[in-house]
N, CA, C and O atoms as a Tripos MOL2 file, in Angstrom:
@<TRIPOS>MOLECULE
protein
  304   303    76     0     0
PROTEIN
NO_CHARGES

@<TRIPOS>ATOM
      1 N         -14.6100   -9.9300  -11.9680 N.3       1 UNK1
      2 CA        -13.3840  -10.3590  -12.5880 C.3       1 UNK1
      3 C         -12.7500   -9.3080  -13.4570 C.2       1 UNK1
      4 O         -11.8940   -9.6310  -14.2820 O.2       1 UNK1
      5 N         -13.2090   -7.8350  -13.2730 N.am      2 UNK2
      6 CA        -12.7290   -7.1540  -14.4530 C.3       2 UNK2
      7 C         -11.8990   -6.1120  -13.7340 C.2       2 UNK2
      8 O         -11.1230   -5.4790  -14.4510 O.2       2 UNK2
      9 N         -11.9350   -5.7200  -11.9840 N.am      3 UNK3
     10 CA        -11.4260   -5.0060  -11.5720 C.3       3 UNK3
     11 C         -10.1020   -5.2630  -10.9250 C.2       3 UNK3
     12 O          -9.9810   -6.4020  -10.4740 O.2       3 UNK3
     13 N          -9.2870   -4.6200  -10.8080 N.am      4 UNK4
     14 CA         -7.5830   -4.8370  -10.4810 C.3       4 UNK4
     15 C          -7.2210   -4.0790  -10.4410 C.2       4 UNK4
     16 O          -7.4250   -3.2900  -11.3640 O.2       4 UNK4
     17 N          -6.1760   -3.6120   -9.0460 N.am      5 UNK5
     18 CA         -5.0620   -2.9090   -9.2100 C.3       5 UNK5
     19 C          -5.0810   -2.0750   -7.8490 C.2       5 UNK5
     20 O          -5.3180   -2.7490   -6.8460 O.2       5 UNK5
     21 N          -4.8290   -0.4560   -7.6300 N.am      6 UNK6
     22 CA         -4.4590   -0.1320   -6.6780 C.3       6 UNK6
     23 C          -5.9880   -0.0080   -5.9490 C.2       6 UNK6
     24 O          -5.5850    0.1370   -4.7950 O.2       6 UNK6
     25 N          -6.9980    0.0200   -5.8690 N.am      7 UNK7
     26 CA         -8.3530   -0.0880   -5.4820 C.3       7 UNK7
     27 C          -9.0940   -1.4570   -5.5650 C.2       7 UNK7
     28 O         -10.3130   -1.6080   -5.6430 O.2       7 UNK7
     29 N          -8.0630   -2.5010   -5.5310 N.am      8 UNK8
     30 CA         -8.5420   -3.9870   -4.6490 C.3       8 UNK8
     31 C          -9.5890   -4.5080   -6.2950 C.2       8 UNK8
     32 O          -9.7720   -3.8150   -7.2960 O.2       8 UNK8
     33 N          -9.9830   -5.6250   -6.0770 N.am      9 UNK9
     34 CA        -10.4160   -6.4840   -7.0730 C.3       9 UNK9
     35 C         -12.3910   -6.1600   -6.9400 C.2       9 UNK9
     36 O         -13.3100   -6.0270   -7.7490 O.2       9 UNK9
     37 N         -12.2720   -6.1540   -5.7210 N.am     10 UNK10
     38 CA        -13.9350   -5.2980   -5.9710 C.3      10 UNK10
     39 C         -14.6880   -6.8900   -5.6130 C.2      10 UNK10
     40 O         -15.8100   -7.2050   -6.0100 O.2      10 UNK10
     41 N         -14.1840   -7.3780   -5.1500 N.am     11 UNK11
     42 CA        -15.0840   -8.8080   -5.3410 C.3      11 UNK11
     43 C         -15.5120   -9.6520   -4.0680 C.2      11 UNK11
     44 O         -15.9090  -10.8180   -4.0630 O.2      11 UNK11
     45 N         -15.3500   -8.8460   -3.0530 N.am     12 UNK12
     46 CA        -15.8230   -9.2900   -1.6820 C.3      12 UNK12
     47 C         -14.9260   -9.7650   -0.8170 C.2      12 UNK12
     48 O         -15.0690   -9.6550    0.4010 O.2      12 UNK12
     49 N         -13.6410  -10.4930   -1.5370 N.am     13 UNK13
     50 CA        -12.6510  -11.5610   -0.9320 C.3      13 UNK13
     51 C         -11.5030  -10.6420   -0.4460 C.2      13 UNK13
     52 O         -10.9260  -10.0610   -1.3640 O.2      13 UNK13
     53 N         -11.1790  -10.4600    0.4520 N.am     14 UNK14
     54 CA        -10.1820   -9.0690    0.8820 C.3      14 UNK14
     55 C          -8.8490  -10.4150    1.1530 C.2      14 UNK14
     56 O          -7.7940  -10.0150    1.6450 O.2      14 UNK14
     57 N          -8.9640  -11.8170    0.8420 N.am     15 UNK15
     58 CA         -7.5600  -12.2190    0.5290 C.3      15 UNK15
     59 C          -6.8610  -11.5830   -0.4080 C.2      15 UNK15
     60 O          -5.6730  -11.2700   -0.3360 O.2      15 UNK15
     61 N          -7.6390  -11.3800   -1.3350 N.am     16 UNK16
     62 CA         -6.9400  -10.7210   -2.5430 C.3      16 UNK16
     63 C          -6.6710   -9.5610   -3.4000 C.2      16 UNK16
     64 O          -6.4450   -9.3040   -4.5820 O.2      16 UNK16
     65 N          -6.7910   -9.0060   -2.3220 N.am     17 UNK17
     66 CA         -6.7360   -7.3040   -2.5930 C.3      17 UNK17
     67 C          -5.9060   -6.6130   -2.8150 C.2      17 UNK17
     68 O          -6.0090   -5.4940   -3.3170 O.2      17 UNK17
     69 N          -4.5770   -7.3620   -2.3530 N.am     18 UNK18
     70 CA         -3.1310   -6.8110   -3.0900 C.3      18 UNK18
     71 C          -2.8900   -7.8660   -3.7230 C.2      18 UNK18
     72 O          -1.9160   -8.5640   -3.4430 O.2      18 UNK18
     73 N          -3.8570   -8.2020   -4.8190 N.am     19 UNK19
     74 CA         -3.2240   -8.7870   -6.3380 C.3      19 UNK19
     75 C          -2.5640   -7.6240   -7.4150 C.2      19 UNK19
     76 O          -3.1130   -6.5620   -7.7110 O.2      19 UNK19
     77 N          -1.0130   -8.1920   -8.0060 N.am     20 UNK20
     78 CA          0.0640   -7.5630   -8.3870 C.3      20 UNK20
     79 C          -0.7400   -7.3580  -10.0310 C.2      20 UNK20
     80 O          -1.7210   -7.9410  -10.4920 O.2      20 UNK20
     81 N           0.1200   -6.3150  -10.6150 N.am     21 UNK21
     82 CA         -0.3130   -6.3260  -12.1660 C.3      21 UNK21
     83 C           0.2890   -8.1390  -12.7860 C.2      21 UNK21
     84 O          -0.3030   -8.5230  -13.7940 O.2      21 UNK21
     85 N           1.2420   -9.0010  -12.2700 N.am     22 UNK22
     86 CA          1.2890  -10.0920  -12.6880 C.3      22 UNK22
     87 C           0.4970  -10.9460  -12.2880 C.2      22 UNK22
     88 O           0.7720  -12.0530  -12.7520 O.2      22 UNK22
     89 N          -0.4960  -10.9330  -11.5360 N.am     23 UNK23
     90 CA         -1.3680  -11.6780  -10.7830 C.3      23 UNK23
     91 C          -1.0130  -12.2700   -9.4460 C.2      23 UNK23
     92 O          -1.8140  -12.9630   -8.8190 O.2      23 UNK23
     93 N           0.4480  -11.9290   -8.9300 N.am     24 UNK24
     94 CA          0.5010  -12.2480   -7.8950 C.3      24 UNK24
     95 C          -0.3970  -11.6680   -6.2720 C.2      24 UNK24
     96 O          -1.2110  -10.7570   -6.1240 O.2      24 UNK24
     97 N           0.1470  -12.5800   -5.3330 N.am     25 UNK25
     98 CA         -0.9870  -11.4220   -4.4490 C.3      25 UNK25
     99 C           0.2220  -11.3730   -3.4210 C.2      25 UNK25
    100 O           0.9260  -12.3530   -3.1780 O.2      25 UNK25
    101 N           0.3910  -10.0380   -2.8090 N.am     26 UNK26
    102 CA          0.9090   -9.8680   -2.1490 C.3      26 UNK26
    103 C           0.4460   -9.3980   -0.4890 C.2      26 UNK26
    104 O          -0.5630   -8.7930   -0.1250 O.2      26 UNK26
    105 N           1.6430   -9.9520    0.3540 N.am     27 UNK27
    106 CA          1.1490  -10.1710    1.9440 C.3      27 UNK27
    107 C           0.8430   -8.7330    2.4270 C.2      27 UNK27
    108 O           0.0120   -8.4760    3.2990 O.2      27 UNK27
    109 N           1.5320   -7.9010    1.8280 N.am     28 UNK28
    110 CA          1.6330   -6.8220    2.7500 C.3      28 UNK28
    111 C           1.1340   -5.1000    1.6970 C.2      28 UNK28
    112 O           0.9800   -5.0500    0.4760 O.2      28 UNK28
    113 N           1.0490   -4.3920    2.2940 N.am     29 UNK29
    114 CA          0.9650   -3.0770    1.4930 C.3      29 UNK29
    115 C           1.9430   -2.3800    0.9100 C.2      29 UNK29
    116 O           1.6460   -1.7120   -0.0800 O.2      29 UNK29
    117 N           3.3810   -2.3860    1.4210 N.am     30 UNK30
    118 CA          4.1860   -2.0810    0.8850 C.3      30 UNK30
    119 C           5.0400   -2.3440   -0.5080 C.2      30 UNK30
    120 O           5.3870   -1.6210   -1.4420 O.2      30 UNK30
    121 N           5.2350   -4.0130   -0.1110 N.am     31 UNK31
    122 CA          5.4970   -5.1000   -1.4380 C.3      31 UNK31
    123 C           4.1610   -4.7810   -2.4790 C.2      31 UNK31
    124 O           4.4790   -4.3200   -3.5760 O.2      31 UNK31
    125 N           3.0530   -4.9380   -2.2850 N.am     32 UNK32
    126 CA          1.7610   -4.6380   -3.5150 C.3      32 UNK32
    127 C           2.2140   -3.6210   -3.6490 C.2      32 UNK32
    128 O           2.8550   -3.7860   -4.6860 O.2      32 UNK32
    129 N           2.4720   -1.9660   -3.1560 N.am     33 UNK33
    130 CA          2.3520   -0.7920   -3.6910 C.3      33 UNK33
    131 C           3.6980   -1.0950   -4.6710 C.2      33 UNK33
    132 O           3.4730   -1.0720   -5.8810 O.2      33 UNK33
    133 N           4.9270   -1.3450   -4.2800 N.am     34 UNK34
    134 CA          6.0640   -1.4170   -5.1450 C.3      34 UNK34
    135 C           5.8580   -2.0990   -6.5590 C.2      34 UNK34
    136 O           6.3610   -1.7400   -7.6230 O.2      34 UNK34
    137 N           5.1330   -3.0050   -6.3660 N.am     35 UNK35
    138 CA          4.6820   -3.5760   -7.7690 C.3      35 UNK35
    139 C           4.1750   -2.9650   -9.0530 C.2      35 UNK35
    140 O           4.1670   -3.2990  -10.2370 O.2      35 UNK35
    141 N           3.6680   -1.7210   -8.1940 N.am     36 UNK36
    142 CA          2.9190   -0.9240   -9.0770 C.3      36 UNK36
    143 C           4.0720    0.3970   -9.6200 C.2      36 UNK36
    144 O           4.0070    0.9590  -10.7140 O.2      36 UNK36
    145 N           4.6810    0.5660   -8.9680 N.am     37 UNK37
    146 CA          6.1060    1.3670   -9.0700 C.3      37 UNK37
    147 C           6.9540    1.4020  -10.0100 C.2      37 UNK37
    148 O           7.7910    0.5900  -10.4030 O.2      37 UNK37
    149 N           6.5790    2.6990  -10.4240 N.am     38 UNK38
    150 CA          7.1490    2.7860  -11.8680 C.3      38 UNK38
    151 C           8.8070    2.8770  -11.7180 C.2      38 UNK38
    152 O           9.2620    3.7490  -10.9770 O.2      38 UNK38
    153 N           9.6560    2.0260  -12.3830 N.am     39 UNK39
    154 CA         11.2320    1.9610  -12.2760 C.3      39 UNK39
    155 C          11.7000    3.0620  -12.3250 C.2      39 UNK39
    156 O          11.4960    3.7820  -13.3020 O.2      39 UNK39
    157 N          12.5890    3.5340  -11.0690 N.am     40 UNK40
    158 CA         13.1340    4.6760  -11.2470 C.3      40 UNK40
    159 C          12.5010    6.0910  -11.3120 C.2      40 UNK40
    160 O          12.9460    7.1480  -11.7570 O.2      40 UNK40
    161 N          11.0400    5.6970  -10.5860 N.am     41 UNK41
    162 CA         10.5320    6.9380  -10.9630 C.3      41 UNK41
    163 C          10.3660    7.7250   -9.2410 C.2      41 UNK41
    164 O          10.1720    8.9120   -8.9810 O.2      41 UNK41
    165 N          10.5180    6.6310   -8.3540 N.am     42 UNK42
    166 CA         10.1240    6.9050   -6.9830 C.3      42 UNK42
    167 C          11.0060    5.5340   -6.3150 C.2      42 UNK42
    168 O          11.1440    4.4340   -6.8510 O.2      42 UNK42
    169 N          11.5810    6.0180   -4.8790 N.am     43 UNK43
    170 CA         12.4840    4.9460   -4.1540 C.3      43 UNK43
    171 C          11.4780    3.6610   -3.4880 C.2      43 UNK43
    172 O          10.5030    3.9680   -2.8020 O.2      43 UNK43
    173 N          11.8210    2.2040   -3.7640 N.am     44 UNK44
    174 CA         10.7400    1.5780   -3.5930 C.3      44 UNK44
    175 C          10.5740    1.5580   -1.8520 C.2      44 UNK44
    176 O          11.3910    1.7250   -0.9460 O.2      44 UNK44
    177 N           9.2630    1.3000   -1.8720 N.am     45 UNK45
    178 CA          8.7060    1.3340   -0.0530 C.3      45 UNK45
    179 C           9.4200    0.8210    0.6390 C.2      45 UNK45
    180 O          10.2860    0.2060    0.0170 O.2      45 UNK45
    181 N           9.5160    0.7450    1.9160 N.am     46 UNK46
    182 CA         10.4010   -0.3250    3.0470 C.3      46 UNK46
    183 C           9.0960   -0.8290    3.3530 C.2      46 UNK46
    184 O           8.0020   -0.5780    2.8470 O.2      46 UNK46
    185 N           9.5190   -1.7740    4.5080 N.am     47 UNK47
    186 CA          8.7120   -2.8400    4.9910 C.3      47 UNK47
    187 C           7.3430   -2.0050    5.7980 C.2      47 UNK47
    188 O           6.1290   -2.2100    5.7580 O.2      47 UNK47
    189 N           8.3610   -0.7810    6.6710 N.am     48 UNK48
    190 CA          7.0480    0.0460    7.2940 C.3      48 UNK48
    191 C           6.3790    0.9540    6.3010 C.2      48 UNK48
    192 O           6.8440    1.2970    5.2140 O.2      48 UNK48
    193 N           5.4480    1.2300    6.7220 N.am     49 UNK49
    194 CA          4.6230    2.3420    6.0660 C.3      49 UNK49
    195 C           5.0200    4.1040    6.6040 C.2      49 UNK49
    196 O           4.6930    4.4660    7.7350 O.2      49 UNK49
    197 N           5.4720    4.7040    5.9960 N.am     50 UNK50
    198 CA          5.8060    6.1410    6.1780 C.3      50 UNK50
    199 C           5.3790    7.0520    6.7520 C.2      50 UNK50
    200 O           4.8360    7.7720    5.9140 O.2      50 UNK50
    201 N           5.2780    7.5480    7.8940 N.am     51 UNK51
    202 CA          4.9970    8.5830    8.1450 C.3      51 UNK51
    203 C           4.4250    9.8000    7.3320 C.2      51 UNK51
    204 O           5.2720   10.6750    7.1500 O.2      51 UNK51
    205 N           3.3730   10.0210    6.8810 N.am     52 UNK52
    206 CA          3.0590   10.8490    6.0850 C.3      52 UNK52
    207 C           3.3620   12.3670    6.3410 C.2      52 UNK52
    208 O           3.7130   13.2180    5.5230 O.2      52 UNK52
    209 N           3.1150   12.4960    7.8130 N.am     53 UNK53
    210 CA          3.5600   14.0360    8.5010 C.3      53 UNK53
    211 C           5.1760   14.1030    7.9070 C.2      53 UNK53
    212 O           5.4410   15.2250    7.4760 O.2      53 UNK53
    213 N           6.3600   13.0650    7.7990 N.am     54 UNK54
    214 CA          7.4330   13.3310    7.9310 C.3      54 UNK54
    215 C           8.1280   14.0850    6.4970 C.2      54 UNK54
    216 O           9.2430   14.5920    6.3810 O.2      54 UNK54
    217 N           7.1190   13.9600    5.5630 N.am     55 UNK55
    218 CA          7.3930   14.8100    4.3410 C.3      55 UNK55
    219 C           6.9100   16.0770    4.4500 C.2      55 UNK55
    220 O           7.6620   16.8970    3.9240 O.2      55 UNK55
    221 N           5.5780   16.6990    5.1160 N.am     56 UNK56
    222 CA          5.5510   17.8900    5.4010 C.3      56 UNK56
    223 C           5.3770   18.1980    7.2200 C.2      56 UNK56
    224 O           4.4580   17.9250    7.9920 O.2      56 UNK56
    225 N           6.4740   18.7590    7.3950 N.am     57 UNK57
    226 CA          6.0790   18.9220    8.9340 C.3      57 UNK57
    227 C           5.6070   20.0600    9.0900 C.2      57 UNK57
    228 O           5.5760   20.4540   10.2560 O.2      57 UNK57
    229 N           5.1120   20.9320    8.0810 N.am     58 UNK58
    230 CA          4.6390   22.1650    8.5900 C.3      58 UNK58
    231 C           3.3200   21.7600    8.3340 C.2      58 UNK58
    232 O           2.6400   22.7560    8.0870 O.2      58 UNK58
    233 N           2.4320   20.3430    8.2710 N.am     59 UNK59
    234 CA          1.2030   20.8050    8.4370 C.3      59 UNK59
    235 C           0.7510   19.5940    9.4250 C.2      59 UNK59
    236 O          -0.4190   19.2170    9.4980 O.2      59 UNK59
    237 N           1.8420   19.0190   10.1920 N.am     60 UNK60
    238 CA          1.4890   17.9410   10.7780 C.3      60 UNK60
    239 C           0.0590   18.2440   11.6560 C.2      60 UNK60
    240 O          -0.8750   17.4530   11.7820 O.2      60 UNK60
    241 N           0.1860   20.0360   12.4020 N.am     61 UNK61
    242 CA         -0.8810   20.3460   13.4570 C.3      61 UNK61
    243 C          -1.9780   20.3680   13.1190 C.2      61 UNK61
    244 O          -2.9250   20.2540   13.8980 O.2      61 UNK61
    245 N          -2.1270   20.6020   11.2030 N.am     62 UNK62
    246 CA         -3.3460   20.5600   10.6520 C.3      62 UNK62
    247 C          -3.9770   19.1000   10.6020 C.2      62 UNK62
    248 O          -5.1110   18.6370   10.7230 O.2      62 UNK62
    249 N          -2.9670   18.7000   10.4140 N.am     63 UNK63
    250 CA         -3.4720   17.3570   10.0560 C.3      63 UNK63
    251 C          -4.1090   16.6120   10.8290 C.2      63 UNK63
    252 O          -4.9830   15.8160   10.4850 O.2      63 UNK63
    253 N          -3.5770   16.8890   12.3380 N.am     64 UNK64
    254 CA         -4.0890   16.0280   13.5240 C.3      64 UNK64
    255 C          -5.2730   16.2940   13.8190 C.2      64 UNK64
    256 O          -6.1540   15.4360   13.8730 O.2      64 UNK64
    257 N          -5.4690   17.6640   14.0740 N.am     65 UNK65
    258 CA         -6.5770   18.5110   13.9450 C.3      65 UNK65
    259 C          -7.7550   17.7740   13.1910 C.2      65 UNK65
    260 O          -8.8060   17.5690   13.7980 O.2      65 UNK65
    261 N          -7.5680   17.2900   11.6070 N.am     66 UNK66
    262 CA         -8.2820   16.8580   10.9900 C.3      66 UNK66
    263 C          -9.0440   15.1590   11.2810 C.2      66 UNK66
    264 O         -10.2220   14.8140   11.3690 O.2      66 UNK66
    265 N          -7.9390   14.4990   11.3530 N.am     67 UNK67
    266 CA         -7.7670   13.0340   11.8300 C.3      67 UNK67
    267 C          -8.6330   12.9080   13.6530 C.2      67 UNK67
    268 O          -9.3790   12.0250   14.0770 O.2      67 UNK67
    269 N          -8.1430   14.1220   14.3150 N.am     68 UNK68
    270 CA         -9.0630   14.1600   15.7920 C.3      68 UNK68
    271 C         -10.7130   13.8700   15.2410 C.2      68 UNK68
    272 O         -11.4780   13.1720   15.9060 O.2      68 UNK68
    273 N         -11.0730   14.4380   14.0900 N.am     69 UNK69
    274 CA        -12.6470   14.9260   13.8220 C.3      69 UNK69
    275 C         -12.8710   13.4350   13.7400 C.2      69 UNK69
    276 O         -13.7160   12.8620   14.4290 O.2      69 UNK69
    277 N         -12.1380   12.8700   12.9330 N.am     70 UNK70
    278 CA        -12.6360   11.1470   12.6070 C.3      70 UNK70
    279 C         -12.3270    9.9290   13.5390 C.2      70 UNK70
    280 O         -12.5930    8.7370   13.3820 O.2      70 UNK70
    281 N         -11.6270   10.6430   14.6510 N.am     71 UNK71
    282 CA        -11.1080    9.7190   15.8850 C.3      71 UNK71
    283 C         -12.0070    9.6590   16.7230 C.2      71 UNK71
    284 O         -12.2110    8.7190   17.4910 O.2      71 UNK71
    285 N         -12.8410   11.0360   16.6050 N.am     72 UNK72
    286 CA        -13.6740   11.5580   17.7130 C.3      72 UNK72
    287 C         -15.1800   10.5960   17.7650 C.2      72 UNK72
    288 O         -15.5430    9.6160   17.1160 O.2      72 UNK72
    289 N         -15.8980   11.4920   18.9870 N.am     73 UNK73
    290 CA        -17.2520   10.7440   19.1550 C.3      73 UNK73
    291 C         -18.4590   10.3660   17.9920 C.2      73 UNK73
    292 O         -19.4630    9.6550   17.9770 O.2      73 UNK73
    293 N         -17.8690   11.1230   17.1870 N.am     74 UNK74
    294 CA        -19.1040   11.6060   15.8400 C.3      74 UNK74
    295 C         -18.8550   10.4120   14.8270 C.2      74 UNK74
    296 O         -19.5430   10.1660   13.8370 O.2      74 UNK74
    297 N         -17.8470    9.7860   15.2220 N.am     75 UNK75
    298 CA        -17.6880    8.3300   14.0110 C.3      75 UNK75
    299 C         -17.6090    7.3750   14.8330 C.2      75 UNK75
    300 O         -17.7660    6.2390   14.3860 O.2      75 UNK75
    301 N         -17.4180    7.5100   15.8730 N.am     76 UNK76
    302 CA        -17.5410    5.7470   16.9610 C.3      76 UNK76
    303 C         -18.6270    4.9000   16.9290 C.2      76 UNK76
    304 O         -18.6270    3.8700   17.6030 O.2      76 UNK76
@<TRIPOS>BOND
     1     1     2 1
     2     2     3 1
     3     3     4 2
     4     3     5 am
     5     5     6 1
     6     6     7 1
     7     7     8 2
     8     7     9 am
     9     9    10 1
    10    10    11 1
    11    11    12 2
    12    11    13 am
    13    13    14 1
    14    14    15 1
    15    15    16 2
    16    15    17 am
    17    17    18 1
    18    18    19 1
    19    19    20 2
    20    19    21 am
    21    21    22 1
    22    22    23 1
    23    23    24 2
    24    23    25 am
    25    25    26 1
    26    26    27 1
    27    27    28 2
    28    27    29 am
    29    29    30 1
    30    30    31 1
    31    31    32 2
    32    31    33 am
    33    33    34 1
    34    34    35 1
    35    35    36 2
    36    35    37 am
    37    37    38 1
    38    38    39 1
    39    39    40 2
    40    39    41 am
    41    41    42 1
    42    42    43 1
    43    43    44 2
    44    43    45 am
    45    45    46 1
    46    46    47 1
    47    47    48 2
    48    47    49 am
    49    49    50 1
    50    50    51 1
    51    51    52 2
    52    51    53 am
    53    53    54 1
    54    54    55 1
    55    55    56 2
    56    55    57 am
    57    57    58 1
    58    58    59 1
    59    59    60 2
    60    59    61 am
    61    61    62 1
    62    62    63 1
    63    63    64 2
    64    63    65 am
    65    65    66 1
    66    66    67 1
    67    67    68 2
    68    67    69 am
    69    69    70 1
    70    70    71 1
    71    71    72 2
    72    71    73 am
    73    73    74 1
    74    74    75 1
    75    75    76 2
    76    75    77 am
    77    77    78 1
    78    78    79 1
    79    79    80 2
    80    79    81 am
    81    81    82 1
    82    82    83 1
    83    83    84 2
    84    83    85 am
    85    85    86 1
    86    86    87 1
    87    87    88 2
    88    87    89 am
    89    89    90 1
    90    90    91 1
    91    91    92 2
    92    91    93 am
    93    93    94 1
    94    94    95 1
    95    95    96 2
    96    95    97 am
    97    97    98 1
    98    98    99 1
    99    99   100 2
   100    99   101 am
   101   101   102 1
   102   102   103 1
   103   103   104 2
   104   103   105 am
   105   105   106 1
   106   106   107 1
   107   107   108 2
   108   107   109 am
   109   109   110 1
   110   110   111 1
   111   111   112 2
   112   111   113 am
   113   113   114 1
   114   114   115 1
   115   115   116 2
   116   115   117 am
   117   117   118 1
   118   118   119 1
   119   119   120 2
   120   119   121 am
   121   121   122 1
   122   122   123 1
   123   123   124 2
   124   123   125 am
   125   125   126 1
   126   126   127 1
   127   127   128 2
   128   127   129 am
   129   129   130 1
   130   130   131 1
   131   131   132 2
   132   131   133 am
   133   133   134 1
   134   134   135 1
   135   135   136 2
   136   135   137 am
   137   137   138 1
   138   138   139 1
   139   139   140 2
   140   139   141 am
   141   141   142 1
   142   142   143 1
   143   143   144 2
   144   143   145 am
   145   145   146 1
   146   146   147 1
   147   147   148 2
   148   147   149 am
   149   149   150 1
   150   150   151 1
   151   151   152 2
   152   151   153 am
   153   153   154 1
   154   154   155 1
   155   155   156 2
   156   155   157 am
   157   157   158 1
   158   158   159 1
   159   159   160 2
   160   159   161 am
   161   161   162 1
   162   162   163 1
   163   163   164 2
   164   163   165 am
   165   165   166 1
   166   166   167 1
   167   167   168 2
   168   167   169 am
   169   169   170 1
   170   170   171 1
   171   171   172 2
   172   171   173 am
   173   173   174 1
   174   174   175 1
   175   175   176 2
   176   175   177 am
   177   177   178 1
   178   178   179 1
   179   179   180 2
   180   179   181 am
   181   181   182 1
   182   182   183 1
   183   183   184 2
   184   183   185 am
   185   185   186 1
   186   186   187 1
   187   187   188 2
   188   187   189 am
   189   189   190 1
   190   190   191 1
   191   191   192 2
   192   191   193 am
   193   193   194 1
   194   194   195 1
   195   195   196 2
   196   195   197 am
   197   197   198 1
   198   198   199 1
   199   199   200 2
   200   199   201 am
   201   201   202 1
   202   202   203 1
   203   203   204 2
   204   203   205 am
   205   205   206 1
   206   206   207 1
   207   207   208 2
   208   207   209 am
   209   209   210 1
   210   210   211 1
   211   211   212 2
   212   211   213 am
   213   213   214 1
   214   214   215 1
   215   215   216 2
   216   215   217 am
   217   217   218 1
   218   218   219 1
   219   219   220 2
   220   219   221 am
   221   221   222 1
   222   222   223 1
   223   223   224 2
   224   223   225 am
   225   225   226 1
   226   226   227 1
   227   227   228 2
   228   227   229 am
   229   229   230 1
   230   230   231 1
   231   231   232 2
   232   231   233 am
   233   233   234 1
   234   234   235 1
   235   235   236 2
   236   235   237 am
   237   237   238 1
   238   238   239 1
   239   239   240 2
   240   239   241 am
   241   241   242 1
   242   242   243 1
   243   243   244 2
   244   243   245 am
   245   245   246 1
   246   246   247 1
   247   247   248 2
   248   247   249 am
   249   249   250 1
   250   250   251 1
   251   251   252 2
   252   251   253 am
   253   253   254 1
   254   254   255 1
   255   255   256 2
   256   255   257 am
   257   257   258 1
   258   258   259 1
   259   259   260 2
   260   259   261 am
   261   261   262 1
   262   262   263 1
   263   263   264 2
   264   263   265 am
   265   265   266 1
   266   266   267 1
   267   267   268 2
   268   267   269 am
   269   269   270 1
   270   270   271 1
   271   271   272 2
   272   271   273 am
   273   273   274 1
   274   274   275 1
   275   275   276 2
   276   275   277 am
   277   277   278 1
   278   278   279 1
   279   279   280 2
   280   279   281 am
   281   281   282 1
   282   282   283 1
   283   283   284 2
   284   283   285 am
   285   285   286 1
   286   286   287 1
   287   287   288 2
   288   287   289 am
   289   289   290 1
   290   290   291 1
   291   291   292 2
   292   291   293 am
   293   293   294 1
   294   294   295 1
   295   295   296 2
   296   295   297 am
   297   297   298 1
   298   298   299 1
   299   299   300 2
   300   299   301 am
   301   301   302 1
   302   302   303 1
   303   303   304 2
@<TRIPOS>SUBSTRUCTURE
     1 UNK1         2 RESIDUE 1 A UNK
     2 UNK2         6 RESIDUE 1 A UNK
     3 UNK3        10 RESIDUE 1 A UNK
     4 UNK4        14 RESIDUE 1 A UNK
     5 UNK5        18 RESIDUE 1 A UNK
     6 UNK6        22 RESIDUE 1 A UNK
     7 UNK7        26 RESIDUE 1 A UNK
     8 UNK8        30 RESIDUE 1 A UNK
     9 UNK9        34 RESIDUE 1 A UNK
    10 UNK10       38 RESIDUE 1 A UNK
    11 UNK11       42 RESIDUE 1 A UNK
    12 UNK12       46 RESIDUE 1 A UNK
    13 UNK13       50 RESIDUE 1 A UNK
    14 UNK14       54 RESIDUE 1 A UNK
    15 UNK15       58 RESIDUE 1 A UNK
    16 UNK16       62 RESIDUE 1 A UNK
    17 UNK17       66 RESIDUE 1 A UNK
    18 UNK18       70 RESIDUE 1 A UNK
    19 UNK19       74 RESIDUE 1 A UNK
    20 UNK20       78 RESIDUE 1 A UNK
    21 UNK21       82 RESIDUE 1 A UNK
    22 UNK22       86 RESIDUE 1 A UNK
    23 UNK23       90 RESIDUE 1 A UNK
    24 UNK24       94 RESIDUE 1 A UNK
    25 UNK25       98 RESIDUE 1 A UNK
    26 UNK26      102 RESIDUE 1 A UNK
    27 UNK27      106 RESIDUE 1 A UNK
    28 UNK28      110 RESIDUE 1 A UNK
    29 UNK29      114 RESIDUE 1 A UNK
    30 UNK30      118 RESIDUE 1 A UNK
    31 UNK31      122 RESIDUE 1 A UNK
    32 UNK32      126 RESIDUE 1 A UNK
    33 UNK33      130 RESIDUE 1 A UNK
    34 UNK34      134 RESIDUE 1 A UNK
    35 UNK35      138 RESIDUE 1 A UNK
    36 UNK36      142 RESIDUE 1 A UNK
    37 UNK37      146 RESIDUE 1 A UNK
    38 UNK38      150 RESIDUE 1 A UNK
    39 UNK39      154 RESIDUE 1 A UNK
    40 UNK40      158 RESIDUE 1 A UNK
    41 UNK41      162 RESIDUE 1 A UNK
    42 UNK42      166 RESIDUE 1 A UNK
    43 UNK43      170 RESIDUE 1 A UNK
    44 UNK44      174 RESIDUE 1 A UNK
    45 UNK45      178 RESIDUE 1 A UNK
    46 UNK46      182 RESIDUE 1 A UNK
    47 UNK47      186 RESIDUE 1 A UNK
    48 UNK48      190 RESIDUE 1 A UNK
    49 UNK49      194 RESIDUE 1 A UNK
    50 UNK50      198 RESIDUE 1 A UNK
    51 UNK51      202 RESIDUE 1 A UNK
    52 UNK52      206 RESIDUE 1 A UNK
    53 UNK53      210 RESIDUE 1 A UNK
    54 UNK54      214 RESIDUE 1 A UNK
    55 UNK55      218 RESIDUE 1 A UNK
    56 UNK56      222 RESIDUE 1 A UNK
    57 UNK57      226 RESIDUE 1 A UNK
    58 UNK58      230 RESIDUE 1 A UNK
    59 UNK59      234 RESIDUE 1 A UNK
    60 UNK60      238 RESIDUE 1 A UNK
    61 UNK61      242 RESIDUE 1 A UNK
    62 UNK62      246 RESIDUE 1 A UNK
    63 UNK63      250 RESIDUE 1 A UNK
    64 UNK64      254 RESIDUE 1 A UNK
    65 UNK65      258 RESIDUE 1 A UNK
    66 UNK66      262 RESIDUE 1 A UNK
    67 UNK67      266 RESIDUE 1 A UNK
    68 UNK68      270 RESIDUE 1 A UNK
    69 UNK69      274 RESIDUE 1 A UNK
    70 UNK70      278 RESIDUE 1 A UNK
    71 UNK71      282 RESIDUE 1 A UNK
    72 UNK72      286 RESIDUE 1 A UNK
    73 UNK73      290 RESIDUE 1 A UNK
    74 UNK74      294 RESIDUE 1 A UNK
    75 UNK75      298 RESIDUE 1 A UNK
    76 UNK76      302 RESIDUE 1 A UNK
């Protein structure tokens, strides 16, 4: 009962893992992350989740590269 916030409640129940700093719980990842969103400090999320490559495209090849290692046979 003591943990909250962007690293889930810690308590086994993954209903409630996007509980808001008001205690709400929210459906989705986007709506929970905005909650946490400091006013005006960053544009709030859309409904999808972002492309992370699309802010740096000069390391998208690294990246895949990296993500292949954990796609691959060695974690299946």
């Amino acid at each position: 009962g003591q943990v909250r916030g962007l690293c889930g409640t810690f308590n086994g129940d993954q209903r409630d893992e996007f509980t808001t700093p008001d205690g709400d719980v929210e459906p989705g990842a986007a709506a929970f992350a905005n909650a946490f969103r400091a006013a005006g400090a960053c544009p709030a999320l859309g409904p999808g989740i972002p492309d992370p490559c699309d802010g740096f495209p000069g390391n998208r090849e690294r990246a895949e590269a990296a993500c292949a290692a954990l796609l691959g046979p060695a974690f299946q």
